[in-house]
C-alpha positions as CSV (number, residue, x, y, z in Angstrom):
1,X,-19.2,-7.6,-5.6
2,X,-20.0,-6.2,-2.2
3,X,-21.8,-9.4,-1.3
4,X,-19.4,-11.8,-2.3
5,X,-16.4,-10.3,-1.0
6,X,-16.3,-7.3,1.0
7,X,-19.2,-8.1,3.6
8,X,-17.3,-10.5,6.1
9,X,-13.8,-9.0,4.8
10,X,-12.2,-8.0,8.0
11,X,-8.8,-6.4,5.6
12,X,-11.3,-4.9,2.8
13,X,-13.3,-2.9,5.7
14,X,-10.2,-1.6,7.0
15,X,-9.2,-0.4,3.3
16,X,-12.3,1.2,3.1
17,X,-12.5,3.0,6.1
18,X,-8.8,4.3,5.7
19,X,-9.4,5.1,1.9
20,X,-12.5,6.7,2.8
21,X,-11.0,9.0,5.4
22,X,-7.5,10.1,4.1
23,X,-9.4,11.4,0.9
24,X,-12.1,13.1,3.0
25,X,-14.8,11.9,1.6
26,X,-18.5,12.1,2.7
27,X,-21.4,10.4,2.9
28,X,-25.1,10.7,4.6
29,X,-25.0,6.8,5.1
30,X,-21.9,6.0,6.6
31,X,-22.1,2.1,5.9
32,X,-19.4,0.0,4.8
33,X,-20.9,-0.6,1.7
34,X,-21.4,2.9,0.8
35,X,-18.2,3.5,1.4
36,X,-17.2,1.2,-0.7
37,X,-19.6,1.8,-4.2
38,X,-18.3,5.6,-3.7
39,X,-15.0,4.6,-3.6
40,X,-15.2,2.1,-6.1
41,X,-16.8,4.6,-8.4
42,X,-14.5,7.5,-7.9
43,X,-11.4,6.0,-6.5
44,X,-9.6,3.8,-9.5
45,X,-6.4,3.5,-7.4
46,X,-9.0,2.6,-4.4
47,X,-10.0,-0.3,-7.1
48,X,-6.6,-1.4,-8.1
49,X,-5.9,-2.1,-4.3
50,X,-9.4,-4.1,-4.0
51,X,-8.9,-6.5,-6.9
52,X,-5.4,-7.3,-5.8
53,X,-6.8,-8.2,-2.3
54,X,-9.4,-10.4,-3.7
55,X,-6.8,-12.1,-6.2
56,X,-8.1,-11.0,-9.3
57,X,-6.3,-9.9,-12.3
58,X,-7.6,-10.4,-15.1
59,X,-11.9,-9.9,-15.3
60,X,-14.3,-6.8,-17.3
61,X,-14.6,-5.4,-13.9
62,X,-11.3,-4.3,-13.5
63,X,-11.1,-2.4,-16.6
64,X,-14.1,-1.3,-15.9
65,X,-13.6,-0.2,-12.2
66,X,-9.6,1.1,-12.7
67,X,-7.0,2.7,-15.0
68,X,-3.9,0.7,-16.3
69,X,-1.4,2.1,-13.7
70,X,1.3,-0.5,-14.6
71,X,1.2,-1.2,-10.8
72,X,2.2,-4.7,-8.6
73,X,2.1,-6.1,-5.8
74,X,3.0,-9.8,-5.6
75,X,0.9,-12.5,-4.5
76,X,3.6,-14.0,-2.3
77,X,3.3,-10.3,0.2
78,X,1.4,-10.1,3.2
79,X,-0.1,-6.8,3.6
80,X,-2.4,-6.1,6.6
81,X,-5.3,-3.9,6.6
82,X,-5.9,0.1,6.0
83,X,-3.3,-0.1,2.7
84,X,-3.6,3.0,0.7
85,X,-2.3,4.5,-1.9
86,X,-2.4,7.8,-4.1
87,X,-1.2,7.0,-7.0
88,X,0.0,3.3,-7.6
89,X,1.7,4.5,-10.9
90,X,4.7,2.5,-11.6
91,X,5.0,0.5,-8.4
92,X,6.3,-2.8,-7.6
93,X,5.9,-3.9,-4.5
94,X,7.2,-7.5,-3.3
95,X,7.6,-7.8,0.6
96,X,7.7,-10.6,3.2
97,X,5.1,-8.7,5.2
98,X,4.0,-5.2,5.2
99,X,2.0,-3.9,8.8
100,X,-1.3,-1.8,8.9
101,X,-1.7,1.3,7.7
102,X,0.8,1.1,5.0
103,X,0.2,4.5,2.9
104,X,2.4,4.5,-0.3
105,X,2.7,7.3,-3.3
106,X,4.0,6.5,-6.9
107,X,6.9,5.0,-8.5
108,X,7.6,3.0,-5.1
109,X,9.5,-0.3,-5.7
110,X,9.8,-2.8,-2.9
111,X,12.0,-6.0,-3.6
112,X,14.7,-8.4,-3.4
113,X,18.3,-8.3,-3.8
114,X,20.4,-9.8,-6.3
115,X,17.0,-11.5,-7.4
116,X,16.7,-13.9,-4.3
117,X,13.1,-13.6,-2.7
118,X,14.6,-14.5,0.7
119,X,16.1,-11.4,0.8
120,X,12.7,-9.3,1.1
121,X,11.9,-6.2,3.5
122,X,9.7,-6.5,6.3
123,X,7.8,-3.3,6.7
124,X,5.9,-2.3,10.5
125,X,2.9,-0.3,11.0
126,X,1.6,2.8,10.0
127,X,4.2,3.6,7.6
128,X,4.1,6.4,5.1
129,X,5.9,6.2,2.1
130,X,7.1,9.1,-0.4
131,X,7.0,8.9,-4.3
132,X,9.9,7.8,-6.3
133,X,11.4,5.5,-3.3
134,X,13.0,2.2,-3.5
135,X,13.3,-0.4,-0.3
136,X,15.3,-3.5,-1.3
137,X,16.9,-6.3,0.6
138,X,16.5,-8.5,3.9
139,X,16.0,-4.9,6.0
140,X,13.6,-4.0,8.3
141,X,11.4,-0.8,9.0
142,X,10.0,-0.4,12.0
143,X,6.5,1.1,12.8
144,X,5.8,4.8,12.4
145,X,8.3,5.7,9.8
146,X,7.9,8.2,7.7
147,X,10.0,7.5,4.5
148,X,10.7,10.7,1.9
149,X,10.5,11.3,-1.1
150,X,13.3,9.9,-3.6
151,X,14.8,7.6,-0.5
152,X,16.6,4.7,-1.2
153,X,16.7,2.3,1.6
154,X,19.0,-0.5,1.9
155,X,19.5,-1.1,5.7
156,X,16.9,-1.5,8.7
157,X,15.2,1.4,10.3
158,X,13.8,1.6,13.7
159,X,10.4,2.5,14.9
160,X,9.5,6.4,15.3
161,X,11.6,8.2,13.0
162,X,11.9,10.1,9.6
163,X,14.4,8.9,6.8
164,X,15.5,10.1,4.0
165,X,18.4,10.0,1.1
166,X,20.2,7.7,-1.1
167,X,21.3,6.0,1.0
168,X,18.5,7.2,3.7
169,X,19.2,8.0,7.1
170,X,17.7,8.9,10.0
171,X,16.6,12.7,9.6
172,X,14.1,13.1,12.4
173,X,13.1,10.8,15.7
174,X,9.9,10.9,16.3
């Protein structure tokens, strides 16, 4: 797998090397591809992410590689590199675009409103999302945003701050 489509994947590396470092893991060979066969091995969520950004679904090596975790992220959403997640457990997640460095825990659902897929967040860089939060509509969140736990979010957000609520607000400027 490594061969075919992680060595001259530019995205995948910059999974790997966030994965790798936001669990603390360890290695005496620091390459790319040992990074990725220890998280591959030990990392199921690391897997889930990995087979969504090579486009497969349905193959033995998923089952083999990750848990069911009930977990999606649409084809149609453009998510730039260093994504990571710890625990993809009932997530939806269905974006225009979503920046680097997007770090996400479970039950997160990112979508539409009233069932229209032009009305989709856009989502900045390095953005840290809590578990249990829901982002829908034609919004934008700017980079650095750290969004809390439990948060719904249902207007636009601008770079360096802290939200949360239902509705969130702005808590904390960074």
């Amino acid at each position: 797998m490594y061969n075919k489509y992680v060595e001259h994947n530019r995205l995948i590396h910059e999974d790997i090397e966030t994965s790798f470092l936001k669990r603390g893991c360890t290695a005496k060979d620091t390459s790319i591809k040992t990074k990725f066969n220890h998280l591959m091995l030990y990392y199921p969520e690391f897997a889930v992410i990995f087979f969504w950004r090579i486009g497969v679904s349905k193959t033995k090596w998923l089952k083999m590689f990750s848990k069911d975790y009930n977990f999606k992220i649409f084809k149609s959403t453009n998510i730039k590199g260093g994504l990571f997640c710890f625990h993809p457990y009932a997530s939806v997640i269905n974006a225009k675009s979503i920046g680097r460095n997007f770090e996400f825990r479970n039950g997160l659902t990112i979508g539409n409103k009233s069932n229209d897929n032009s009305y989709l967040p856009v989502i900045g860089n390095n953005v840290t999302v809590g578990a249990q939060v829901v982002i829908i509509g034609d919004i934008e969140i700017g980079d650095n945003v750290v969004i809390g736990a439990g948060s719904v979010v249902v207007k636009s957000f601008p770079s360096n701050c802290v939200i949360a609520g239902n509705p969130a607000k702005i808590i904390k400027t960074l």
